[in-house]
Each structure stands twice: as structure tokens, then as C-alpha cells.
Backbone as JSON Lines, residues from 0, in Angstrom:
{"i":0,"aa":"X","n":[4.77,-27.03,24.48],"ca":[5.48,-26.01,25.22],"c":[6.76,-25.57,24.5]}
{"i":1,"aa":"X","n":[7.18,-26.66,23.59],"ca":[8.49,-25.8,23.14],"c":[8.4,-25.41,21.77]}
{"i":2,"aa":"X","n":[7.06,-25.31,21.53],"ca":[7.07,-24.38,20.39],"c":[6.39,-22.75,20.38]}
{"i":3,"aa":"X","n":[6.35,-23.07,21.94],"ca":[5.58,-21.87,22.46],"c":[7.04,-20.46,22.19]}
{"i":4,"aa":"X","n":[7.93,-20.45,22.51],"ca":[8.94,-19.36,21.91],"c":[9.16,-19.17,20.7]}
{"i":5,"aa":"X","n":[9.13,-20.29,19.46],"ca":[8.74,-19.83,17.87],"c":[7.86,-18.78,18.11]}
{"i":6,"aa":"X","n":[6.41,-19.54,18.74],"ca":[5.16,-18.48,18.77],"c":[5.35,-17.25,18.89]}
{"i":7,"aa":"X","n":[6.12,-17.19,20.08],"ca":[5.98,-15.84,20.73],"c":[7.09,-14.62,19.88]}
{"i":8,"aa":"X","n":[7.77,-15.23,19.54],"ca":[8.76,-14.89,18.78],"c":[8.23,-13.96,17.08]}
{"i":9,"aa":"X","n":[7.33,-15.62,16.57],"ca":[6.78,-14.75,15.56],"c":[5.68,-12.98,16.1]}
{"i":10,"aa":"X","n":[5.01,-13.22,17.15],"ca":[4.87,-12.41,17.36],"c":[5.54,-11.03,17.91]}
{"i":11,"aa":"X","n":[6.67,-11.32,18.32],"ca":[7.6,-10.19,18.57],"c":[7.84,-9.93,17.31]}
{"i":12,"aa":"X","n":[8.16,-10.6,15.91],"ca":[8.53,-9.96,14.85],"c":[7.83,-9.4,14.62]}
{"i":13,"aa":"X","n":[6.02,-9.39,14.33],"ca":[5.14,-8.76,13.67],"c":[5.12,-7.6,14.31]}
{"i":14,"aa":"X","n":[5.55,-7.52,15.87],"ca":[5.16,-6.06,16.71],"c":[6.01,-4.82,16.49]}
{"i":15,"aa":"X","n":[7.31,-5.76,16.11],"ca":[8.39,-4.81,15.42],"c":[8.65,-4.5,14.31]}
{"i":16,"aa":"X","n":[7.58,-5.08,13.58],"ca":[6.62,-4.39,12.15],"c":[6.37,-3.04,12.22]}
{"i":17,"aa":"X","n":[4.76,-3.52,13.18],"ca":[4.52,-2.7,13.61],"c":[4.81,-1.42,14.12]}
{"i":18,"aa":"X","n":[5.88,-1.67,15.26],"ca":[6.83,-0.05,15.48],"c":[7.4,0.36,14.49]}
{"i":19,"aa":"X","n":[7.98,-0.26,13.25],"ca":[8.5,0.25,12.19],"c":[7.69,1.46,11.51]}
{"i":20,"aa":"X","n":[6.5,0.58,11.48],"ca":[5.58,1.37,10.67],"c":[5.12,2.72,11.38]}
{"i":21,"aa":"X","n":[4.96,2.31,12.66],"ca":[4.35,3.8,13.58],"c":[5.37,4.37,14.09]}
{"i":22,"aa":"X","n":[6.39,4.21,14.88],"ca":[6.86,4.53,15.45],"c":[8.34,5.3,14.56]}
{"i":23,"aa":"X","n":[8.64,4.49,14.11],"ca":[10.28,4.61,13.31],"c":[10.16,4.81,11.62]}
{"i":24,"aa":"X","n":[10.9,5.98,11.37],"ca":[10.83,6.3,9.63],"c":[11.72,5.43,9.28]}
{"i":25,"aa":"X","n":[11.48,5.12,8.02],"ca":[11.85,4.46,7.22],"c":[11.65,3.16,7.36]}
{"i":26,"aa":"X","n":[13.16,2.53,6.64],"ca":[13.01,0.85,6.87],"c":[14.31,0.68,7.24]}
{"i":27,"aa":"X","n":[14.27,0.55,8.76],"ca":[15.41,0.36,9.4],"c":[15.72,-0.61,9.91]}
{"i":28,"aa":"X","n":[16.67,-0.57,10.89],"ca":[16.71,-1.96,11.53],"c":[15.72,-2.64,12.53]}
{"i":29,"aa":"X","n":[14.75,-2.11,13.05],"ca":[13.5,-2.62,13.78],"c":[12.78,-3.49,12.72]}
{"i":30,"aa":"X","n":[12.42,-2.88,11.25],"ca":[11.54,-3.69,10.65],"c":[11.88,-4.91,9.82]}
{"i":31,"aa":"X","n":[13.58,-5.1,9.74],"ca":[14.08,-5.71,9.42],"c":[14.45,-6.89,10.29]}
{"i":32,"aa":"X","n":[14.47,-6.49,11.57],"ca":[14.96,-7.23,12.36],"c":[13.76,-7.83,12.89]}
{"i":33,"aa":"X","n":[12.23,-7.7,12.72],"ca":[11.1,-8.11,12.58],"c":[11.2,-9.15,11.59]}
{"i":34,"aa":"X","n":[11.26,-8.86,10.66],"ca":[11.33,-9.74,9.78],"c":[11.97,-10.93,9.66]}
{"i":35,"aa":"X","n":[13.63,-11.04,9.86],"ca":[14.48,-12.16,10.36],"c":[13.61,-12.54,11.13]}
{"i":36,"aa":"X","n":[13.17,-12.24,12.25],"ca":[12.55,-13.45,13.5],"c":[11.8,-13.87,13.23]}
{"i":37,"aa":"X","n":[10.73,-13.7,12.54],"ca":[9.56,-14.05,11.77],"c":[10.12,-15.22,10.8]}
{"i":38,"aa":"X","n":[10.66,-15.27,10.16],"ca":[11.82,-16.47,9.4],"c":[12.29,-16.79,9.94]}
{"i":39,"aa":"X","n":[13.2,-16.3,11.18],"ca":[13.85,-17.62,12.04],"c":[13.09,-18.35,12.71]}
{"i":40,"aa":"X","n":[12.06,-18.21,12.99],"ca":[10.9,-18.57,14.07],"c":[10.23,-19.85,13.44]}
{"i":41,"aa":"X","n":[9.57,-19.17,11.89],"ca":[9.35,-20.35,11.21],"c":[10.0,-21.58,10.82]}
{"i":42,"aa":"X","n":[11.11,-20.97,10.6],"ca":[12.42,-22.29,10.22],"c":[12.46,-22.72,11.13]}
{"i":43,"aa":"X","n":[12.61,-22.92,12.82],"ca":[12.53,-23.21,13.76],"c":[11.38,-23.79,14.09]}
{"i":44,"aa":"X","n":[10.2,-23.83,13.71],"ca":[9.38,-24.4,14.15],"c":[8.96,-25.46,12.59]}
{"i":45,"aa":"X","n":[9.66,-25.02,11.5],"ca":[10.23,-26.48,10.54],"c":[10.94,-27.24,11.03]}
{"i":46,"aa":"X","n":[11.82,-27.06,11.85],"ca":[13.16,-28.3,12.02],"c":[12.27,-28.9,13.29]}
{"i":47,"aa":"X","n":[11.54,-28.31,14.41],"ca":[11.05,-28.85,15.16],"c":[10.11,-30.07,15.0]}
{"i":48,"aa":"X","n":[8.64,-29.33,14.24],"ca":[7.68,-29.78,14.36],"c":[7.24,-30.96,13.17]}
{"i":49,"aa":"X","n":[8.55,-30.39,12.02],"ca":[8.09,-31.21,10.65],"c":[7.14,-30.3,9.92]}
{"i":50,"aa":"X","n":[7.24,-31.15,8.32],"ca":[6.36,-30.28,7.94],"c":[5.37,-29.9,7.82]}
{"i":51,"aa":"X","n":[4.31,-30.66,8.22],"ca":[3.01,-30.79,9.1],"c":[2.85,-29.51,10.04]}
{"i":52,"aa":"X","n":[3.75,-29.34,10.71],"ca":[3.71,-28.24,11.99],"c":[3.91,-27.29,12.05]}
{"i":53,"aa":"X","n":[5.34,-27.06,10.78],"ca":[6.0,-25.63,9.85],"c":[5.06,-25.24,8.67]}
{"i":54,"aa":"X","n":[4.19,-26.01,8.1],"ca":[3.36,-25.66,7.1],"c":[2.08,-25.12,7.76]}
{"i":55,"aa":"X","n":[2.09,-25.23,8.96],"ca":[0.94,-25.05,10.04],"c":[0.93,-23.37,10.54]}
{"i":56,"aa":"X","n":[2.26,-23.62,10.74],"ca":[3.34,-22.2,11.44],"c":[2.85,-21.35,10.38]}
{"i":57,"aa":"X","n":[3.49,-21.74,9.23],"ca":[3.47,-20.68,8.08],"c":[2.22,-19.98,7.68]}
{"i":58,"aa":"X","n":[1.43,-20.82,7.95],"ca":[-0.09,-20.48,7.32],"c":[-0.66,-19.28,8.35]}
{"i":59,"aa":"X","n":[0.03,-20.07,9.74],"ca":[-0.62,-18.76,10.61],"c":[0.24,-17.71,10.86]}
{"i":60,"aa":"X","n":[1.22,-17.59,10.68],"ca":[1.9,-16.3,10.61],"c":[1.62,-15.34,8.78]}
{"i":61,"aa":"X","n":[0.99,-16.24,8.22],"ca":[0.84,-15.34,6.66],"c":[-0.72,-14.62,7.61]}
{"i":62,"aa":"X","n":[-1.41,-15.29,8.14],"ca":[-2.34,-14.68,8.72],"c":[-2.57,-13.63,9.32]}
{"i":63,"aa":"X","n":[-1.74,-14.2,10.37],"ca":[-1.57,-13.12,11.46],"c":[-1.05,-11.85,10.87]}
{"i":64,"aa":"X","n":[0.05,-11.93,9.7],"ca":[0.61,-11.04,9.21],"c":[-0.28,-10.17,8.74]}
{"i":65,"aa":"X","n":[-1.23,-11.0,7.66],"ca":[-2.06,-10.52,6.94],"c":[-3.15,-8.95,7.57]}
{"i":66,"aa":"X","n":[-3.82,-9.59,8.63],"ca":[-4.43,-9.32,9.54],"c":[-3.92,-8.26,10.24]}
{"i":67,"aa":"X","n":[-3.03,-7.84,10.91],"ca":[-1.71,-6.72,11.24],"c":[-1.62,-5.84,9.77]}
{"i":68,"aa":"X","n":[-1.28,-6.26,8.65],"ca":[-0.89,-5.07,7.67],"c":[-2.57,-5.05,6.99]}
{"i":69,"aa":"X","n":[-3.51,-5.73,7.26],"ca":[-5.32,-4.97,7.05],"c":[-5.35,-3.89,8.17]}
{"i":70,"aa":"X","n":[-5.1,-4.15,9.07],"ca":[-5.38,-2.88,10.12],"c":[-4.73,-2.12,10.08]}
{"i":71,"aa":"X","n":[-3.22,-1.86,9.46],"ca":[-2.7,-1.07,9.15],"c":[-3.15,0.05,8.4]}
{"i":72,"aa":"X","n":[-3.31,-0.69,6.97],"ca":[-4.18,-0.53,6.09],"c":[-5.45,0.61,6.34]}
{"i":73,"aa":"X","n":[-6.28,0.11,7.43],"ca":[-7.55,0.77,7.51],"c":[-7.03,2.13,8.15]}
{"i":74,"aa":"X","n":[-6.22,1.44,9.45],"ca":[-6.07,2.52,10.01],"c":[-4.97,4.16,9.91]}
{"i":75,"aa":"X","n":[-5.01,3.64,8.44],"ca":[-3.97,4.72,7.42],"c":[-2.89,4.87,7.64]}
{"i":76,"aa":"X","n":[-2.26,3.95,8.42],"ca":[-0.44,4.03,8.56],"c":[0.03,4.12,7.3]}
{"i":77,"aa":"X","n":[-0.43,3.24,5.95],"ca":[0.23,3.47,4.7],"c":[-0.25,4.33,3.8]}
{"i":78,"aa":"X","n":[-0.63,5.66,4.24],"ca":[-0.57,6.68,3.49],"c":[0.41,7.36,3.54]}
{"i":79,"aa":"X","n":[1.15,7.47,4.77],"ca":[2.41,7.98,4.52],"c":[3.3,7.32,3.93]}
{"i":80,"aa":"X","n":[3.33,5.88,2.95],"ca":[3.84,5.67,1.98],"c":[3.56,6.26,1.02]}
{"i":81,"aa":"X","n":[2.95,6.96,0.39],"ca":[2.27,6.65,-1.07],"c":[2.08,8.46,-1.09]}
{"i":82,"aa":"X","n":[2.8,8.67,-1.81],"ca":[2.76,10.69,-2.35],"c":[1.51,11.12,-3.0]}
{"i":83,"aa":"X","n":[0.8,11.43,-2.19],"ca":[-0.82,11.58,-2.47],"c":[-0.73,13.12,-3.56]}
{"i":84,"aa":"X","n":[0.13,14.05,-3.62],"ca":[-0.08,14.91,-4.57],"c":[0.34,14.41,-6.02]}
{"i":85,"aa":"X","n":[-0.22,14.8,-6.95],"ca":[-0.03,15.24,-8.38],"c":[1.29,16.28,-9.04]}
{"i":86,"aa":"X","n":[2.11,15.56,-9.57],"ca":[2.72,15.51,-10.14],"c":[3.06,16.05,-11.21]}
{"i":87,"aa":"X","n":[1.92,15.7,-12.01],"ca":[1.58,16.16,-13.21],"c":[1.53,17.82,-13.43]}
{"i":88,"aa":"X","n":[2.0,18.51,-14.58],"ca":[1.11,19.48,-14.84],"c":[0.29,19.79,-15.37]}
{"i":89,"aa":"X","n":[-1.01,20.42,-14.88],"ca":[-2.51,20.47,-15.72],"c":[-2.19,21.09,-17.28]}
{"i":90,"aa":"X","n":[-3.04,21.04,-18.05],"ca":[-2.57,21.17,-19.59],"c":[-2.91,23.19,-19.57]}
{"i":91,"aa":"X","n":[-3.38,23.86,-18.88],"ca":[-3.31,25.7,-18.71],"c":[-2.25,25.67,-18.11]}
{"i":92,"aa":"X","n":[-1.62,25.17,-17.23],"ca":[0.0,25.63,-16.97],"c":[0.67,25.4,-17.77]}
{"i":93,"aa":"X","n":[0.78,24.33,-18.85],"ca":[2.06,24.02,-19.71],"c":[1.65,24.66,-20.68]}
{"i":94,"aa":"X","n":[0.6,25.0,-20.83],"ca":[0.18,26.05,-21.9],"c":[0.51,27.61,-21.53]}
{"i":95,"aa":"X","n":[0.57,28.16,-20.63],"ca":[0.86,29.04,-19.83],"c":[2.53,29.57,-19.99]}
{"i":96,"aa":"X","n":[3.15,28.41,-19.31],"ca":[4.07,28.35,-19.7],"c":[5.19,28.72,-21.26]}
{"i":97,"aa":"X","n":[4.49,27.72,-21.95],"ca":[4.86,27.75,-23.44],"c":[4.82,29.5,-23.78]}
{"i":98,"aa":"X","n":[3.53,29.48,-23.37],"ca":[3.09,31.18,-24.02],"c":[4.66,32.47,-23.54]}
{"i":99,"aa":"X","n":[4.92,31.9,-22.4],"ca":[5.71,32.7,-21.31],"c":[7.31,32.64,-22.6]}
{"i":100,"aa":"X","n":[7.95,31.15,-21.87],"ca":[8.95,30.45,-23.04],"c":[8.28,31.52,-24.31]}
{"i":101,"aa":"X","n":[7.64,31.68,-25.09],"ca":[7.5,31.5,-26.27],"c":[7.76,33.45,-26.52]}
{"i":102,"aa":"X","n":[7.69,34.01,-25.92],"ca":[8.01,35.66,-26.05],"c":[9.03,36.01,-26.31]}
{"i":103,"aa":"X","n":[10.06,35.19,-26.42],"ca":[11.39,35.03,-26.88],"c":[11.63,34.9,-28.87]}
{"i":104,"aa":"X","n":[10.71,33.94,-28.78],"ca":[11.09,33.77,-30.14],"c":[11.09,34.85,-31.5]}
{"i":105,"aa":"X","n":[12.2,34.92,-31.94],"ca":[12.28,35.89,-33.35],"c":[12.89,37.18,-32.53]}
{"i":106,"aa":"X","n":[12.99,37.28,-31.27],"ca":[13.35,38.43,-30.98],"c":[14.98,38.52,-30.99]}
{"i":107,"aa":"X","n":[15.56,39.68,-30.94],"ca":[16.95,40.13,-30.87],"c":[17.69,40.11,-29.12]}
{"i":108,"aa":"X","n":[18.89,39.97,-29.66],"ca":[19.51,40.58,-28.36],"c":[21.24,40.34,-28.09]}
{"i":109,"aa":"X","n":[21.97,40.66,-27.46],"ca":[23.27,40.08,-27.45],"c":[23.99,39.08,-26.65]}
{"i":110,"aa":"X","n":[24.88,38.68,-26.93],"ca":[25.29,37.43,-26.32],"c":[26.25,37.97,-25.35]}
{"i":111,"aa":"X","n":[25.76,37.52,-23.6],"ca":[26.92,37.69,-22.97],"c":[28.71,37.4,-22.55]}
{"i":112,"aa":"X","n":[28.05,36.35,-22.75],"ca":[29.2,34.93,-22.78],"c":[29.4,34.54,-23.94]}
{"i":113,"aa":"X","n":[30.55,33.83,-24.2],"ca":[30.52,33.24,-25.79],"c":[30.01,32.36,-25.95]}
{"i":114,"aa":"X","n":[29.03,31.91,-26.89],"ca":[28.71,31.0,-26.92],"c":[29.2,29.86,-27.87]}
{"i":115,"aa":"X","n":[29.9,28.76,-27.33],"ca":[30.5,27.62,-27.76],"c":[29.36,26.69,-27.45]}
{"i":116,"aa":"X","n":[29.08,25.84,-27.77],"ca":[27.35,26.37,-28.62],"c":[26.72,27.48,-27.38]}
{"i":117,"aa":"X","n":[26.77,26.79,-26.1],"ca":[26.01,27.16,-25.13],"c":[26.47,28.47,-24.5]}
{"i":118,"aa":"X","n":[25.8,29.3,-23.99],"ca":[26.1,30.5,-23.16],"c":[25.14,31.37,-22.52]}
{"i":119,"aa":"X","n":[25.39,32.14,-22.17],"ca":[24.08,33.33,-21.71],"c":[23.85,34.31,-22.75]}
{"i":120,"aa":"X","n":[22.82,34.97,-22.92],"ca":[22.98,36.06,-24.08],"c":[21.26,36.78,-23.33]}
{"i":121,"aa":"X","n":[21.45,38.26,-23.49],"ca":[20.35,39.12,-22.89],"c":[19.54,39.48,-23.69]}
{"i":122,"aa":"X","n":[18.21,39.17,-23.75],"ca":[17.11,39.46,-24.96],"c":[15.93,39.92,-23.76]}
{"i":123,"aa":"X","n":[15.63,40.83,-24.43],"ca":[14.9,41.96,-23.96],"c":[14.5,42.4,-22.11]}
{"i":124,"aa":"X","n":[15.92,42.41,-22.25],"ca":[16.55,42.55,-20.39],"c":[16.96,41.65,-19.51]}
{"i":125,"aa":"X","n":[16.63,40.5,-20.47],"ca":[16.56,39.02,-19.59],"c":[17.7,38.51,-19.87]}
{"i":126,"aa":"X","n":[18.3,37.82,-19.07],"ca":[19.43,36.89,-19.24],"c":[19.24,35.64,-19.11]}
{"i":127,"aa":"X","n":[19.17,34.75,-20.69],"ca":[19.07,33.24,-20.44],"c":[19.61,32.91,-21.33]}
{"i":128,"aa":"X","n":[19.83,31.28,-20.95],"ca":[20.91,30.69,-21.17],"c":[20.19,29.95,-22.74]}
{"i":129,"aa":"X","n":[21.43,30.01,-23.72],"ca":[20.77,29.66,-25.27],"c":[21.64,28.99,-25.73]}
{"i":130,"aa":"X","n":[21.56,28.32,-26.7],"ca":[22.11,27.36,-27.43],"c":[22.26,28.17,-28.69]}
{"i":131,"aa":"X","n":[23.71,27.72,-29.56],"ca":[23.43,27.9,-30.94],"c":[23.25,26.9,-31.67]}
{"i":132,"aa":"X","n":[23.24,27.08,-33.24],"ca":[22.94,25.73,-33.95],"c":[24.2,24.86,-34.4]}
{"i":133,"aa":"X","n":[25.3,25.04,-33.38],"ca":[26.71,24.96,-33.75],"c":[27.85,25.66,-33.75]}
{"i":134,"aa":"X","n":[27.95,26.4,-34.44],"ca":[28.32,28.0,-34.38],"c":[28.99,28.24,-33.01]}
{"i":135,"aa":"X","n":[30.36,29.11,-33.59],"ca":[30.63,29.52,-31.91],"c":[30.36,31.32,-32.28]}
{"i":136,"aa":"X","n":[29.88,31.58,-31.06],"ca":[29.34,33.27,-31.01],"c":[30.35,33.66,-30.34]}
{"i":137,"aa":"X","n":[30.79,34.94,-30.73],"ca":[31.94,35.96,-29.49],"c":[30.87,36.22,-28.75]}
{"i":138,"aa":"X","n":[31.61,36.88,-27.5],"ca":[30.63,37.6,-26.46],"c":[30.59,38.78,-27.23]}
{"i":139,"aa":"X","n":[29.38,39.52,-26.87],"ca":[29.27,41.34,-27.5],"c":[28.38,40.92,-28.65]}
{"i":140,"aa":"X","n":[28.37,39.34,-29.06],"ca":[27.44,39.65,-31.11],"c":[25.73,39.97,-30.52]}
{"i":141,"aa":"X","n":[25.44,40.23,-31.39],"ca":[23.92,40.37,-32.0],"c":[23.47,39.24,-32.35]}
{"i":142,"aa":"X","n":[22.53,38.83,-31.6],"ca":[21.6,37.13,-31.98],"c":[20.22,37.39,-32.22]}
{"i":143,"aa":"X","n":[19.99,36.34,-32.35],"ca":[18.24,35.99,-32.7],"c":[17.71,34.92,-32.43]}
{"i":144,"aa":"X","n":[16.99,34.96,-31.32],"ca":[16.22,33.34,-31.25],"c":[15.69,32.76,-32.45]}
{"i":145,"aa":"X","n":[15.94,31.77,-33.08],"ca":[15.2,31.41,-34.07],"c":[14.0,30.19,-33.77]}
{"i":146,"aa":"X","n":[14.37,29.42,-32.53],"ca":[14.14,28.37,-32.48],"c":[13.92,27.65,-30.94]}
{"i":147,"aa":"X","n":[12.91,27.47,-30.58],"ca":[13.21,26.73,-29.06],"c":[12.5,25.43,-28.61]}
{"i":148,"aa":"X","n":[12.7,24.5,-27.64],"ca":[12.02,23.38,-27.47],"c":[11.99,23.28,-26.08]}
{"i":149,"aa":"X","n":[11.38,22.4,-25.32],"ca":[11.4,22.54,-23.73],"c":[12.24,23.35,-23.1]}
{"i":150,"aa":"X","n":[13.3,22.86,-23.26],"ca":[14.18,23.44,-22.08],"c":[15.25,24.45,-22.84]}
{"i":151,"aa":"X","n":[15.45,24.77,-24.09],"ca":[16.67,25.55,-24.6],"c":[16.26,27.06,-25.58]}
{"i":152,"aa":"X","n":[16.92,27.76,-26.17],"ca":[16.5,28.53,-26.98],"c":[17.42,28.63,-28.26]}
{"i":153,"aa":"X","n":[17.02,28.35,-28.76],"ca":[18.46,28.54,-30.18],"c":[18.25,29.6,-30.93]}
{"i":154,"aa":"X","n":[19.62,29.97,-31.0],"ca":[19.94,31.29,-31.64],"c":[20.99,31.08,-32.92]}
{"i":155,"aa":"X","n":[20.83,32.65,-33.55],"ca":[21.85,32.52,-34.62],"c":[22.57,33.73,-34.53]}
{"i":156,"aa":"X","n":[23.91,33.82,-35.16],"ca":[24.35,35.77,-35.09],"c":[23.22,36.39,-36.05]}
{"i":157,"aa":"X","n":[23.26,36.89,-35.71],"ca":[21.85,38.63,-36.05],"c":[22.82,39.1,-37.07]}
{"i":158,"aa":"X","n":[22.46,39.18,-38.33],"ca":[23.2,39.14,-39.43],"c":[22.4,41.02,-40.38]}
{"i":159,"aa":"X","n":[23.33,41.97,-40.5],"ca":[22.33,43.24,-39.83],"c":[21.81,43.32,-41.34]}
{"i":160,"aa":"X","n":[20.55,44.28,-41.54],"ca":[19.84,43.87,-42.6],"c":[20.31,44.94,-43.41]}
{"i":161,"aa":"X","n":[20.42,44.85,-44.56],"ca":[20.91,45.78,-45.6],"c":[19.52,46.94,-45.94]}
{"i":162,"aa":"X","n":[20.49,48.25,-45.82],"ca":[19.44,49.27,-45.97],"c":[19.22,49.45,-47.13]}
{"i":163,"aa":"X","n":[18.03,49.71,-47.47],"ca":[17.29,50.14,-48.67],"c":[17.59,51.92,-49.27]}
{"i":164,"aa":"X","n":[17.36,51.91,-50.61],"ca":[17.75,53.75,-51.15],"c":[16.39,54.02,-49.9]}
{"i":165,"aa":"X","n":[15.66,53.91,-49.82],"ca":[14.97,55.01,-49.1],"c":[15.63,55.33,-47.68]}
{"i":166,"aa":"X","n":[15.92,54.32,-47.12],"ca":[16.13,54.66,-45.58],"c":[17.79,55.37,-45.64]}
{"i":167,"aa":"X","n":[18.03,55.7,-46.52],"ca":[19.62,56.14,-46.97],"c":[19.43,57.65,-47.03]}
């Protein structure tokens, strides 16, 4: 009889598992406070029973536990753990992409901002943000993407091309 409140006890912890899991987001103080009793219960029914009786305890509360988070389990409470979409991007979007990014390159345009390396500069109506290779740019120069990698575009000043006798 007086190990009958450990008992009951461990089972109040597992039920307030339970509401954790269904009832209450996250991991708050219900499922935590499940948990302590579930350990105090056992330790309590160590100092009581010995270890004969606590090794007894333990075995059936890993059970019982067990048994509670299988039905959980089946009954899909822990999918709302686990971020069932994809992440990833398929290899035609990053290819897609690139192609997009990549309409930039070799083309002209001017720099809005100065660029100390970094700034804005407008190439072919667009305004994005570019890197130089060091270099500080005034605002107003003439650039050129020369160069880009995931996330940046590198530019250089647009250095103007010397005219030829014909075009003279």
C-alpha cells in the first residue's frame, strides 16, 4: 500500500507527457514536470523498497513509458516534431537560378553608391548590390561585372575603350 502513490505518481508523470505532447506546444513546464515525478517516484520507491523493488520500479516505468511513446508514435503525435518538407533545392532550380544570377556577367553599368568594396551599382535597370576586387569606386563610375559566385557580383571601373582611326 505504500508504494501504491510512487505508482500512481509515476503514472501522473507519464499522463503529463502525454498532455505535453497533445495538448501543450512545446516543451514546457507540464512535460517537464512529468518528468521530475517520474524520477522522484522512482527514487522514492529506491529508498523504500531497496534495490530489488526500485530496479523493479524502473523496469516498469521504462515500459510503461515505452509503451505510451509506441502509441504515440503510431498514432502520429510525433510528426509534428519532425519538418516533413524538403529543404533542399532540386538541381533545375539552382540551375535556373545560376542562369538568372548569370545575365549579369560581362555586362556594364554604373555604380550608385560608392563602392568601398561593397555598394549598389545599376546594370541593365537593376539595382544590386556588388562587390569590387578591392578598389574603392566613386558613385557615378562606369563598372563591369567581371566575376560572380553565390551570393555577390564583382566588378571593376569600366575602363572606356580606345577608339580606333575608323570609328574617328
Amino acid at each position: 500500500m505504500e508504494l501504491l502513490i510512487p505508482i500512481l505518481l509515476i503514472a501522473l508523470g507519464l499522463a503529463l507527457i502525454v498532455v505535453e505532447v497533445y495538448l501543450v506546444p512545446g516543451f514546457n513546464v507540464v512535460g517537464i514536470g512529468g518528468f521530475l515525478l517520474i524520477v522522484f517516484s522512482v527514487g522514492y520507491i529506491f529508498t523504500e523498497a531497496g534495490l530489488a523493488g526500485g530496479v523493479l520500479a524502473l523496469l516498469g516505468t521504462m515500459a510503461a513509458g515505452g509503451a505510451v511513446f509506441y502509441l504515440m508514435w503510431q498514432s502520429g503525435a510525433w510528426d509534428r516534431f519532425v519538418l516533413a518538407t524538403n529543404l533542399r533545392a532540386d538541381e533545375q532550380t539552382v540551375a535556373r537560378e545560376s542562369e538568372h544570377r548569370a545575365r549579369y556577367l560581362g555586362k556594364g553599368g554604373v555604380a550608385i553608391t560608392p563602392l568601398r568594396p561593397t555598394g549598389v551599382a545599376e546594370i541593365d535597370g537593376e539595382r544590386i548590390e556588388v562587390l569590387t576586387e578591392g578598389d574603392f569606386i566613386a558613385a557615378g563610375s562606369r563598372i563591369r561585372v567581371v566575376a560572380m559566385d553565390r551570393r555577390r557580383y564583382f566588378v571593376r571601373l569600366d575602363e572606356p575603350r580606345p577608339e580606333t582611326p575608323a570609328e574617328a
